[in-house]
C-alpha positions in Angstrom: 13.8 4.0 20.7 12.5 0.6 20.1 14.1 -2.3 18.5 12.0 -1.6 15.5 12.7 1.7 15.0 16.3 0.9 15.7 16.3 -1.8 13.2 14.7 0.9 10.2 17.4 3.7 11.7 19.9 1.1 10.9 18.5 0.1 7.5 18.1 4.2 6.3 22.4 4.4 6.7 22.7 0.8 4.8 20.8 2.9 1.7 20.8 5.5 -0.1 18.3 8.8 -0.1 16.6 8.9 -3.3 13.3 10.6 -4.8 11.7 8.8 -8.0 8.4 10.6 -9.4 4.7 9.4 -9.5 4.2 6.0 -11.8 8.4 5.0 -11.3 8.7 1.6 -11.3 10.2 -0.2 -8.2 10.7 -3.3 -9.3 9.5 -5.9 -11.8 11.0 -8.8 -13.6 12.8 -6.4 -16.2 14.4 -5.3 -13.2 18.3 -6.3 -12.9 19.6 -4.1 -10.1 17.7 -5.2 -7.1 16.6 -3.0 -3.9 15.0 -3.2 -1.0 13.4 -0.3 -0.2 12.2 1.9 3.2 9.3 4.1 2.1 10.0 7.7 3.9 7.2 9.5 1.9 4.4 9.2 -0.4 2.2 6.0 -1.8 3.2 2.7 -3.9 1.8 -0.5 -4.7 1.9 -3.6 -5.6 0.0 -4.4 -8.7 -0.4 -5.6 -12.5 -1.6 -4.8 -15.3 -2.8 -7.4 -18.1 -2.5 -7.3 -21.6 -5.1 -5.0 -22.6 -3.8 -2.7 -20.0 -6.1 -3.4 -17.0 -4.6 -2.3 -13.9 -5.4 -4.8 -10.9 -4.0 -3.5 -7.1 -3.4 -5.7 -4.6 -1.7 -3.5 -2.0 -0.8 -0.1 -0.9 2.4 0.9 0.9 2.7 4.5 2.7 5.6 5.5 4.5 7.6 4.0 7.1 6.9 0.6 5.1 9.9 -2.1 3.8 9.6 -2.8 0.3 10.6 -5.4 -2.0 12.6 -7.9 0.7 11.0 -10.9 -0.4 12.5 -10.8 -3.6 15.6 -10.6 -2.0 15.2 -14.3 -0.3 14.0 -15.7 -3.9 15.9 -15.7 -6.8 14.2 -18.1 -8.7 10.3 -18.8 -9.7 9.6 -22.1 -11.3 6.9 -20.0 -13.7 6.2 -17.0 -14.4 3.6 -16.2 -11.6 5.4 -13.9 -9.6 6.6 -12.2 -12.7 3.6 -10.5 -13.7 3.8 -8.6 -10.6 5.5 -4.9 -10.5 5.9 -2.3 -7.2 5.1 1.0 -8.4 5.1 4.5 -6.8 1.7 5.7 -7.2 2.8 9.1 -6.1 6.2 11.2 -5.9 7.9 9.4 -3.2 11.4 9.6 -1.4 13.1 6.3 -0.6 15.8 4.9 1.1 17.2 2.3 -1.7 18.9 -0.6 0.2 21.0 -3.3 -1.9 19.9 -6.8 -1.7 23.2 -8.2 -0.5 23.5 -5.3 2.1 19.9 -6.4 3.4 20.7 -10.0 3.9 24.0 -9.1 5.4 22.6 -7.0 7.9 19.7 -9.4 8.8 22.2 -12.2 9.2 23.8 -10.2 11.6 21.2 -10.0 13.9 19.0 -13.2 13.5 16.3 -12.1 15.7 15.3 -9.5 13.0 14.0 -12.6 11.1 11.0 -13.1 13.7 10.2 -9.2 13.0 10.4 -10.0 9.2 8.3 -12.7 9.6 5.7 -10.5 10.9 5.8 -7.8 8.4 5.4 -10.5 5.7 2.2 -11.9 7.7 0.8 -8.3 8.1 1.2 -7.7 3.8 -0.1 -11.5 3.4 -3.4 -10.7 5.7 -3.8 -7.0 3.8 -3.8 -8.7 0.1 -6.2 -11.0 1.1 -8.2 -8.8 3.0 -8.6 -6.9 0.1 -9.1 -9.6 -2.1 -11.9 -10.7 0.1 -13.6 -7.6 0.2 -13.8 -7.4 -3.5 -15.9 -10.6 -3.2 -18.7 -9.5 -0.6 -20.9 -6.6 0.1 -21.9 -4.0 -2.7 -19.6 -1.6 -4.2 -21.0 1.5 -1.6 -19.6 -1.0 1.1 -16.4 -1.7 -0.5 -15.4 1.9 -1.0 -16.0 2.0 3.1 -14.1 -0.7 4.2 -11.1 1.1 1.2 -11.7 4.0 3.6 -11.5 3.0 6.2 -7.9 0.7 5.1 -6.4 3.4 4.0 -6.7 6.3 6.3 -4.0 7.9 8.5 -4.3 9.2 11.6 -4.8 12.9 12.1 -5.4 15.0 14.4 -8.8 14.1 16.0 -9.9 11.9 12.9 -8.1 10.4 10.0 -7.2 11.4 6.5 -7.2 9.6 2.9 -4.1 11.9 1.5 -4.6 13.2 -1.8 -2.8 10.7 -3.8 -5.7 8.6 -3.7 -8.0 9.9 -6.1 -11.4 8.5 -7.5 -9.4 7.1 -10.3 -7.4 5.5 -8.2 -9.9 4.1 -5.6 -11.8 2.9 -8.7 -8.8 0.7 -9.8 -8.1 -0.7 -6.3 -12.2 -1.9 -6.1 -12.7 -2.7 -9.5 -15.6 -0.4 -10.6 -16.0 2.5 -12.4 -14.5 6.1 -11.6 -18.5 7.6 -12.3 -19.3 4.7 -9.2 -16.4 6.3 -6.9 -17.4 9.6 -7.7 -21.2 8.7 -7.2 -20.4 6.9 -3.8 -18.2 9.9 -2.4 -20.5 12.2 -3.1 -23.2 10.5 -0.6 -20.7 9.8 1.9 -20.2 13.6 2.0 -23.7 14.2 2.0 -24.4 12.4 5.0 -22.1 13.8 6.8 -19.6 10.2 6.9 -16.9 11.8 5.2 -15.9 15.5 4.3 -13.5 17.5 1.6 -10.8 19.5 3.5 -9.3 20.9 -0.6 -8.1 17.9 -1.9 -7.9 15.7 1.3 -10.5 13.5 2.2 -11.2 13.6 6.1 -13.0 11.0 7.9 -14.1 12.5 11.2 -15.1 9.4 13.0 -13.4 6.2 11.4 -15.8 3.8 13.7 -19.0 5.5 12.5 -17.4 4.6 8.5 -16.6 1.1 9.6 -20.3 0.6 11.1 -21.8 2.0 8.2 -19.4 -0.6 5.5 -20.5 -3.5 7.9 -24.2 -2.1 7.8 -24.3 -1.7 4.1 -22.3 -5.6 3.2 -25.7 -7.0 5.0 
């Protein structure tokens, strides 16, 4: 077992085992019991939603992610920036819920951790802005590749896009319209890029998707 897994073996018997259903809230300023969270299954994210009730994603989790630590190494925001920002599960999801001040205890304990954390912030940092890039460049037929493409899992021979991820919810995470997604999808299939399996997407071969985004952003 590597250190990492160690260190996530460790932080499961720190929390506790719970199961929240799809749309639960996470966190969010409202929020007074703070968690830190290890994602066992299912699908959050970190978004917002504006006043007219606009949903904006940022980020996806899926499972074997840590949730919601750097709130637990700021308590206070000069504005209210940070605030509009809430962790949601986008499907049902089971959790390991993790205290703040059992977190930071544990972490203290075993400094080196802190490079590791480091790391894992670095790897959500590049993934926002990633996808915040992406939003900027190509056409929406190349967007929807490269959200493909992000957000597939390994399996078997090829990779998956699990269920939770539905054409409403790809349209949200690029911005455009459900019709578009749907549209889009539909000529993926068609050429033979991507492929139903019920309601799992399956993308047989993830290099010919990523070709064909990079093609199509030209």
């Amino acid at each position: 077992m590597s250190s990492i897994d160690s260190c996530f073996q460790d932080l499961q018997e720190l929390g506790t085992l719970i199961r929240v259903k799809k749309q639960h809230c996470l966190h969010n300023r409202a929020h007074t019991d703070h968690y830190v969270y290890c994602l066992k299954e299912g699908i959050c994210a970190l978004h917002s939603v504006s006043p007219d009730g606009k949903e904006r994603i940022y980020q996806y989790f899926q499972p074997n992610d840590l949730i919601g630590f750097i709130p637990a190494y700021i308590h206070d925001y000069p504005d209210d920036t940070f605030y509009a920002f809430s962790i949601t599960a986008k499907s049902d999801c089971t959790l390991y819920q993790i205290p703040f001040a059992a977190f930071r205890d544990y972490i203290d304990r075993r400094p080196e951790l802190y490079r590791w954390l480091f790391e894992l912030t670095v790897s959500h940092y590049d993934c926002a802005l990633r996808h915040c890039y992406a939003l900027q460049k190509g056409n929406s037929l190349s967007r929807l590749c490269h959200a493909l493409a992000e957000l597939a899992v390994p399996c078997g021979s090829g990779y998956i896009l699990h269920r939770y991820f539905t054409y409403s919810e790809l349209a949200n995470y690029l911005g455009i319209h459900t019709i578009t997604v749907t549209r889009l999808m539909k000529r993926l299939k068609d050429m033979g890029i991507i492929r139903k399996q019920g309601h799992t997407t399956v993308i047989p071969d993830l290099r010919l998707l990523t070709s064909f985004a990079q093609d199509k952003a030209l």
